[in-house]
C-alpha positions in Angstrom: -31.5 -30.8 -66.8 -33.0 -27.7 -65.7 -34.7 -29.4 -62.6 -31.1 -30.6 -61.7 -30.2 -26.8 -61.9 -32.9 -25.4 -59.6 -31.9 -28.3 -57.1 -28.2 -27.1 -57.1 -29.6 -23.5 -56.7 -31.6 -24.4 -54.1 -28.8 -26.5 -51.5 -26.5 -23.2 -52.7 -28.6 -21.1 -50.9 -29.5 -23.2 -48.0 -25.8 -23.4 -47.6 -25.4 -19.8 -47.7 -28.4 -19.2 -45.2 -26.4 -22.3 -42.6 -23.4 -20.4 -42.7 -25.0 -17.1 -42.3 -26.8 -18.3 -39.3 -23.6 -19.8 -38.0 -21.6 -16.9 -38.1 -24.8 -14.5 -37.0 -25.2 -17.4 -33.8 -21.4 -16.9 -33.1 -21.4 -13.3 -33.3 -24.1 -11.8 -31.9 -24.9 -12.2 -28.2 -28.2 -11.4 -27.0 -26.8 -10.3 -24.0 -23.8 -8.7 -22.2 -22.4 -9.3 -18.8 -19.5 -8.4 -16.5 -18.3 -9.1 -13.6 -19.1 -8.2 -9.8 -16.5 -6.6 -8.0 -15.5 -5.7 -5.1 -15.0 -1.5 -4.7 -14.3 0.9 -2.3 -15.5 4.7 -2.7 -13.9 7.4 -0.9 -16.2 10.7 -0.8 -14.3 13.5 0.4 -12.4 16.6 -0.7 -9.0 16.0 -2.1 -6.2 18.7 -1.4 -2.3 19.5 -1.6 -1.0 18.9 1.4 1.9 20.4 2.9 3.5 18.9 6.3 5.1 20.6 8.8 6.8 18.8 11.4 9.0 19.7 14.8 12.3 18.9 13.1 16.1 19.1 14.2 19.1 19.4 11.7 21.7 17.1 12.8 25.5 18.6 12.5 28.9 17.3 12.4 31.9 19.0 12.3 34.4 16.4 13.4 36.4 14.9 10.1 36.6 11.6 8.9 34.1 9.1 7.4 30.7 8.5 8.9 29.3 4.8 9.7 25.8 5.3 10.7 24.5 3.1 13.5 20.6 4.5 13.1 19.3 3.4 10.1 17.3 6.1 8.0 13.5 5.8 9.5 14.5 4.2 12.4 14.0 5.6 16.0 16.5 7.8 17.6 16.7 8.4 21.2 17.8 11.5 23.0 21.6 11.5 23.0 21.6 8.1 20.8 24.7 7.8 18.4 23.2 8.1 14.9 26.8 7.4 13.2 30.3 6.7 14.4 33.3 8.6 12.7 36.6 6.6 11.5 39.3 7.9 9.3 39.0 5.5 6.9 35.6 5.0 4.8 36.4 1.5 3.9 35.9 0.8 7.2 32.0 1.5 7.1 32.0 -1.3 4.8 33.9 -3.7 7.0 31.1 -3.0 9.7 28.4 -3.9 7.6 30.0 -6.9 6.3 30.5 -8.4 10.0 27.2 -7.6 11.1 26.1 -9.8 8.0 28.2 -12.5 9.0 27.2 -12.1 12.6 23.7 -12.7 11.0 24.7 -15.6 9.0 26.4 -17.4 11.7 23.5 -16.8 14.1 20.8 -18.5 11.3 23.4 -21.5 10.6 22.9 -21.9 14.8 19.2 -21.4 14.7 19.1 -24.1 11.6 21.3 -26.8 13.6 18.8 -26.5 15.9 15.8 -28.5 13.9 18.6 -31.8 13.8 17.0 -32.6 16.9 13.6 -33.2 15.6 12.3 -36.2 15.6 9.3 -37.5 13.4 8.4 -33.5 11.8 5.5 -32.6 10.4 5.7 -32.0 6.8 2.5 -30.7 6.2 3.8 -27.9 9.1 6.9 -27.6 7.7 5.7 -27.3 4.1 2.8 -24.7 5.1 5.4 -22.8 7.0 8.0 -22.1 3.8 4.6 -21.2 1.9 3.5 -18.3 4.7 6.7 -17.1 4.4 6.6 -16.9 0.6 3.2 -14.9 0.8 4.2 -12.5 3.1 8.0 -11.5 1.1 4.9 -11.4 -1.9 2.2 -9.2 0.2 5.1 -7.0 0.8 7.0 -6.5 -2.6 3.1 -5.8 -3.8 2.4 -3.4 -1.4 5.3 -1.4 -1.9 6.7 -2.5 2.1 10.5 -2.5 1.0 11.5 -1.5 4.5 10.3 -5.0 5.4 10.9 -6.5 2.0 14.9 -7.7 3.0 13.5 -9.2 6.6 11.0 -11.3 5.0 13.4 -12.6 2.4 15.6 -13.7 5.0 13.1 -15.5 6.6 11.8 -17.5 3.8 15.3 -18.2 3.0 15.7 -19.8 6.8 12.3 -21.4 6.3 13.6 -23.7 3.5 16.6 -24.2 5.0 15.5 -25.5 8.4 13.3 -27.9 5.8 16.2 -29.5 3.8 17.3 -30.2 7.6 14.7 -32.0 8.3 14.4 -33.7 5.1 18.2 -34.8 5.6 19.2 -32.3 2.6 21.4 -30.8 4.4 23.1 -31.7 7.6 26.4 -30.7 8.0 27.5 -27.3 8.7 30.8 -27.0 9.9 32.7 -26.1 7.2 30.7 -23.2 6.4 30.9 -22.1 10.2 34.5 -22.6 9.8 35.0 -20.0 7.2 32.7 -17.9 8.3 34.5 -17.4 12.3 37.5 -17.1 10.6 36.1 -14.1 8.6 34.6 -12.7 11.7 37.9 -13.1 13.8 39.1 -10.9 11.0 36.9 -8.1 10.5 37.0 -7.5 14.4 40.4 -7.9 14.3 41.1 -4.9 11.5 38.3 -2.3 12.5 39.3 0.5 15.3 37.7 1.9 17.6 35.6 5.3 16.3 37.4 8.3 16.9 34.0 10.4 17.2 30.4 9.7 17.6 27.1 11.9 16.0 24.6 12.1 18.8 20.7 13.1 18.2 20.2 15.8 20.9 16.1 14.6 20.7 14.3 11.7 20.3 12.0 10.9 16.9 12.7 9.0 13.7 16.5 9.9 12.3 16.3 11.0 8.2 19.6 11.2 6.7 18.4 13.7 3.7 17.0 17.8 4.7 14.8 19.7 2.5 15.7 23.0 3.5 11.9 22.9 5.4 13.3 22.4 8.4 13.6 26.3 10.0 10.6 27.3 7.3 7.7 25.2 8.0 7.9 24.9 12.1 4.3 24.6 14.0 5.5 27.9 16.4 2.6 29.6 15.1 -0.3 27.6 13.3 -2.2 31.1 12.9 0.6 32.2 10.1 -0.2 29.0 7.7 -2.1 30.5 5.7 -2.7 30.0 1.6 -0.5 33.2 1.0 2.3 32.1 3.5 2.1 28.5 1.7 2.2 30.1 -2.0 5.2 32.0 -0.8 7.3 29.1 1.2 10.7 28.4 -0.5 13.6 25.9 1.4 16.4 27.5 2.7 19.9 25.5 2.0 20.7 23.5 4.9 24.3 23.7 6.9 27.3 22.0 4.9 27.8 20.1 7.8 24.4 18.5 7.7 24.0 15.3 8.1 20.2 14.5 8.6 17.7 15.4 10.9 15.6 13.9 13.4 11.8 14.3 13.3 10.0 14.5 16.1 7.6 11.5 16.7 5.1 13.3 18.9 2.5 15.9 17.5 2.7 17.2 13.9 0.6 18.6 11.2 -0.9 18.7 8.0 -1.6 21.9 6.1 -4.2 21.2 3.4 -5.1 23.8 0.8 -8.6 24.3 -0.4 -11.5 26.7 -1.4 -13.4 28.5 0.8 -16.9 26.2 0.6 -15.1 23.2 0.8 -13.6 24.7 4.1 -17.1 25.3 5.4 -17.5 21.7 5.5 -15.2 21.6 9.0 -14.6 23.4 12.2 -12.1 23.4 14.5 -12.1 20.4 16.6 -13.4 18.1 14.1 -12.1 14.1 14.2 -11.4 13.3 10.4 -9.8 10.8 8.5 -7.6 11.4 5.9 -6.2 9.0 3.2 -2.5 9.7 1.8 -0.6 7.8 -0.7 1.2 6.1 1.3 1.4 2.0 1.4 2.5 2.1 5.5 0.0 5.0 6.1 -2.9 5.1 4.1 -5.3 6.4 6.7 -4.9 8.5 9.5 -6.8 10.1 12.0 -6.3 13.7 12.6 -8.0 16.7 14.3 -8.9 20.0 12.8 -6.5 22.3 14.6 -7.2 25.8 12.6 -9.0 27.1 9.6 -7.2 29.9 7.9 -8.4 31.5 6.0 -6.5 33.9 2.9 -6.4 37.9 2.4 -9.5 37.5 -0.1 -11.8 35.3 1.7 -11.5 32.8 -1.4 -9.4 30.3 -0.2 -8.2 28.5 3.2 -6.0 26.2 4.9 -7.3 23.4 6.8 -4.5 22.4 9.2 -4.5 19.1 10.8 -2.5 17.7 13.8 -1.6 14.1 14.0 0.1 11.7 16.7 0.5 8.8 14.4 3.9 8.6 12.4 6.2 6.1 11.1 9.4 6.1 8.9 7.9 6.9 5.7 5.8 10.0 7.1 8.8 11.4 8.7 10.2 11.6 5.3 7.0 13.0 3.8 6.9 16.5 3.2 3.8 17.0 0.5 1.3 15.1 -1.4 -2.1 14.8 -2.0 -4.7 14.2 0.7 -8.4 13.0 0.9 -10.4 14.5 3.9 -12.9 11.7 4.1 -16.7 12.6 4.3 -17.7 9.1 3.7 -16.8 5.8 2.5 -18.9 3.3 0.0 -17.9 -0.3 0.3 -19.7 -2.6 -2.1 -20.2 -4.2 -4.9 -19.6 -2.2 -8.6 -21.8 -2.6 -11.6 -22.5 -0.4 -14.6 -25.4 1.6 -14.3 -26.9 -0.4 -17.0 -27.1 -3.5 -15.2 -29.6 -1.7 -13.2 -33.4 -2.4 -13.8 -37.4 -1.8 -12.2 -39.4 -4.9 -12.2 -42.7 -4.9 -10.4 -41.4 -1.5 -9.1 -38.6 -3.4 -7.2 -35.0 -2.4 -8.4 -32.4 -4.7 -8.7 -30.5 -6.6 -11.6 -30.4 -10.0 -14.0 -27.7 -12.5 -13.0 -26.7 -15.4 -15.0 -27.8 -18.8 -12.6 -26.6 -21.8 -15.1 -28.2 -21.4 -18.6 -31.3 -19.1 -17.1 -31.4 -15.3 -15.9 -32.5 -14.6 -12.0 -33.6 -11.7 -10.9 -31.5 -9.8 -7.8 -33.1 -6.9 -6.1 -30.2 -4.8 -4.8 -30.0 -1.7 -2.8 -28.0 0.7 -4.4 -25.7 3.0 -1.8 -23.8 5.3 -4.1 -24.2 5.8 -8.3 -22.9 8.3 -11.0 -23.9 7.8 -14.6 -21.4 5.4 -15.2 -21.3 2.6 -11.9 -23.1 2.1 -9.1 -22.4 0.5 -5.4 -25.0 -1.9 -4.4 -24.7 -3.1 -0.7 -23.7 -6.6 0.4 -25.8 -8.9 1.9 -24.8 -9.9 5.6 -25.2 -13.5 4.5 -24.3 -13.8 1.1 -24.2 -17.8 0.9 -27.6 -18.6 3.0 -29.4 -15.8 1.0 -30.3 -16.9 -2.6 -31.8 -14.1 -3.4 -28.9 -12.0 -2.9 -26.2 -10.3 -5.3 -22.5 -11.9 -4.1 -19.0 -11.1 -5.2 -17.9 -12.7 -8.5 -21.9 -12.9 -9.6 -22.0 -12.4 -13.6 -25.1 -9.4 -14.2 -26.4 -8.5 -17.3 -25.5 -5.4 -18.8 -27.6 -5.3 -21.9 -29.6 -7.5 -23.6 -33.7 -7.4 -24.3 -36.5 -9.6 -23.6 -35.3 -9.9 -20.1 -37.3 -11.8 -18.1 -36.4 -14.0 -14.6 -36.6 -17.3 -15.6 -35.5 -16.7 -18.9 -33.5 -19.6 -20.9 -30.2 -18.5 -22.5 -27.8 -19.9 -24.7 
C-alpha cells in the first residue's frame, strides 16, 4: 500500500516538473529579435520659420456675386480674370455644374472610343485599372488632395473603358441624351458677366489674406531681424479683398535661431531645408543674410528660394530643418550591436541557427543605430539586408549557434 503511495507521489511530481518545463519552454525565450528597417536621419538644426513673400492684395469694388475662374493655387497671369461678377450667386453654381457635364460628356466620347478594339489585352487592361487605383491610393496617403479628385476620375474612366471592352457596357446614348439636353440648358440660362477681377501680376492666385501681406515684404532683408519678428502683428486686410496673388519668382524664408547655431552658416551658403509639407518636403535655398539681434544672443537666418508651388504660396510659418547631413540606412537598437574577434557587427536569425553580420555603423545614440547598406545586398551573404531579424538580447551567442 505504501509502495503504491510513493509511486503516485512520484508521477505527481514528474507531472508537475512536465508542465513546469512546458510552460518555462513557452515563456521564456532565450533570445529577442526585431526587425530591420529601413530609416532616414535628418541632422540639422530645426527652427520657426517665418515666410515672406512678394505678395499683391487683390480688390474688387464692383457688386454682385463672384464666380472664380482661377482656382485657389493655381497660376495667374498678368491681367488674367481670377473671377467673373454676375448678379445672381446661383449662377456660380450653374457654371460649375456645366463644366462637369462638359467633362462627363467628353469621358462618355473618350469611352465610345475603345468599341473599336478588337481582340484587347486583358492583362493591359486589367494592370491599367490597378495603376490607376495605386496612384488615387499614393495620393490620399501622401496628403496630395489637390490631385486626389483627378486621379479618382481617372480610375473611374479606367474601369469604364474596361466594361467596354468586356461588352459590360455598350450603349451610351441615352445617357448622352440627357446629358446635351442639360448642357443646352445651362448655356441657355447663364448671362454674360457683367464684370471681371483681373490679377494685375503673375504668380499663384490665394483666395484667403493674412494681413502679412504689406508687413512681411523682402524691401529690406537687413530689417528681419529676431526683434522685428517678435514684434510682427497682421494688419486687417481691405473689405474689398478678395485674395492675393503670390509672386512665383524669388521669396524667402526667415528662420529663427541662437547665435551658435547661426555660426554654423554664412552668407552665400547652398542648404537644404525640409518643411512639413507633402508637395514640398525639400528645398534648396541660399543663405541670403544673417541677422543678428540687439543682444548678440540670437539671429535670423534668412533664406531665398525660387521653387514654389500652390501649397507654399499659402504657407506663411512652420517649422524648418536646415540640413547638415542625412543618414540613410538600416535601424537597430543599440543592443543588437556586438565585438567578436574585434570586428563589430550583429547576430541574425538564418533558419534555426544565428550568423554573424559585421556592419558598419554610420550614425548611433544610446538608443538605435544606422548601419550602412551593402551595394549588393542579394550577391553578398555576408551582408545585413532590409527585413533581416537581429538579435537584440539573448546569451551564449555564438555564429553557428542552434536555436529553437
Amino acid at each position: 500500500m505504501r509502495e503504491h503511495l510513493w509511486l503516485k507521489i512520484f508521477f505527481a511530481v514528474l507531472a508537475v516538473i512536465f508542465i513546469a518545463h512546458q510552460l518555462y519552454a513557452s515563456l521564456y525565450k532565450p533570445i529577442v529579435t526585431e526587425t530591420a528597417q529601413y530609416y532616414e536621419m535628418v541632422v540639422g538644426v530645426t527652427a520657426d520659420a517665418v515666410i515672406i513673400r512678394n505678395e499683391t492684395v487683390i480688390t474688387n469694388d464692383s457688386p454682385g456675386a463672384l464666380h472664380y475662374i482661377t482656382a485657389d493655387g493655381s497660376r495667374a497671369a498678368k491681367g488674367g480674370v481670377i473671377a467673373e461678377i454676375y448678379a445672381d450667386s446661383a449662377i456660380s453654381g450653374k457654371i460649375s455644374r456645366l463644366h462637369t457635364v462638359e467633362k462627363e460628356l467628353e469621358n462618355i466620347t473618350q469611352i465610345e472610343e475603345y468599341n473599336n478594339v478588337q481582340a484587347p489585352d486583358m492583362d493591359l487592361i486589367n494592370g491599367k485599372v490597378n495603376d490607376a487605383l495605386n496612384e488615387v491610393v499614393r495620393a490620399g496617403a501622401a496628403g496630395n488632395y489637390q490631385r486626389f479628385d483627378q486621379l479618382a476620375e481617372q480610375f473611374v474612366m479606367s474601369i469604364n473603358r474596361r466594361q467596354v471592352l468586356t461588352g459590360e457596357l455598350t450603349d451610351f446614348s441615352a445617357q448622352k441624351a440627357a446629358l446635351t439636353a442639360e448642357l443646352n440648358e445651362l448655356r441657355a440660362s447663364i448671362p454674360q458677366p457683367s464684370g471681371y477681377v483681373r490679377s494685375s501680376v503673375s504668380g499663384y492666385f490665394v483666395s484667403t489674406t493674412d494681413g502679412y501681406e504689406e508687413v512681411l515684404t523682402a524691401d529690406d532683408l537687413t530689417a528681419i531681424t529676431p526683434e522685428r519678428l517678435d514684434n510682427v502683428s497682421p494688419v486687417p486686410a481691405p473689405e474689398n479683398a478678395i485674395g492675393k496673388t503670390v509672386s512665383d519668382y524669388e521669396w524667402y524664408v526667415a528662420a529663427r535661431m541662437s547665435i551658435n547655431d547661426s555660426l554654423k552658416y554664412k552668407q552665400g551658403d547652398t542648404v537644404t531645408v525640409k518643411t512639413s509639407l507633402k508637395t514640398a518636403p525639400e528645398l534648396s535655398m541660399k543663405v541670403e543674410r544673417i541677422n543678428l539681434s540687439a543682444d548678440g544672443e540670437r539671429a535670423v537666418l534668412v533664406l531665398s528660394c525660387q521653387q514654389m508651388n500652390s501649397d507654399l504660396a499659402e504657407m506663411r510659418d512652420g517649422t524648418v530643418t536646415i540640413v547638415s547631413k542625412v543618414y540613410k540606412g538600416l535601424r537597430l537598437s543599440s543592443k543588437a550591436l556586438r565585438v567578436v574577434d574585434k570586428t563589430t557587427g550583429v547576430y541574425t536569425v538564418s533558419g534555426m541557427r544565428l550568423k554573424f553580420v559585421p556592419v558598419n555603423v554610420i550614425y548611433s545614440t544610446e538608443d538605435f543605430i544606422i548601419c550602412a547598406e551593402s551595394d549588393e545586398p542579394f550577391s553578398n551573404t555576408n551582408a545585413l539586408k532590409l527585413y533581416d531579424e537581429v538579435v537584440v538580447k539573448g546569451k551564449g551567442l555564438y555564429d553557428g549557434k542552434v536555436i529553437g
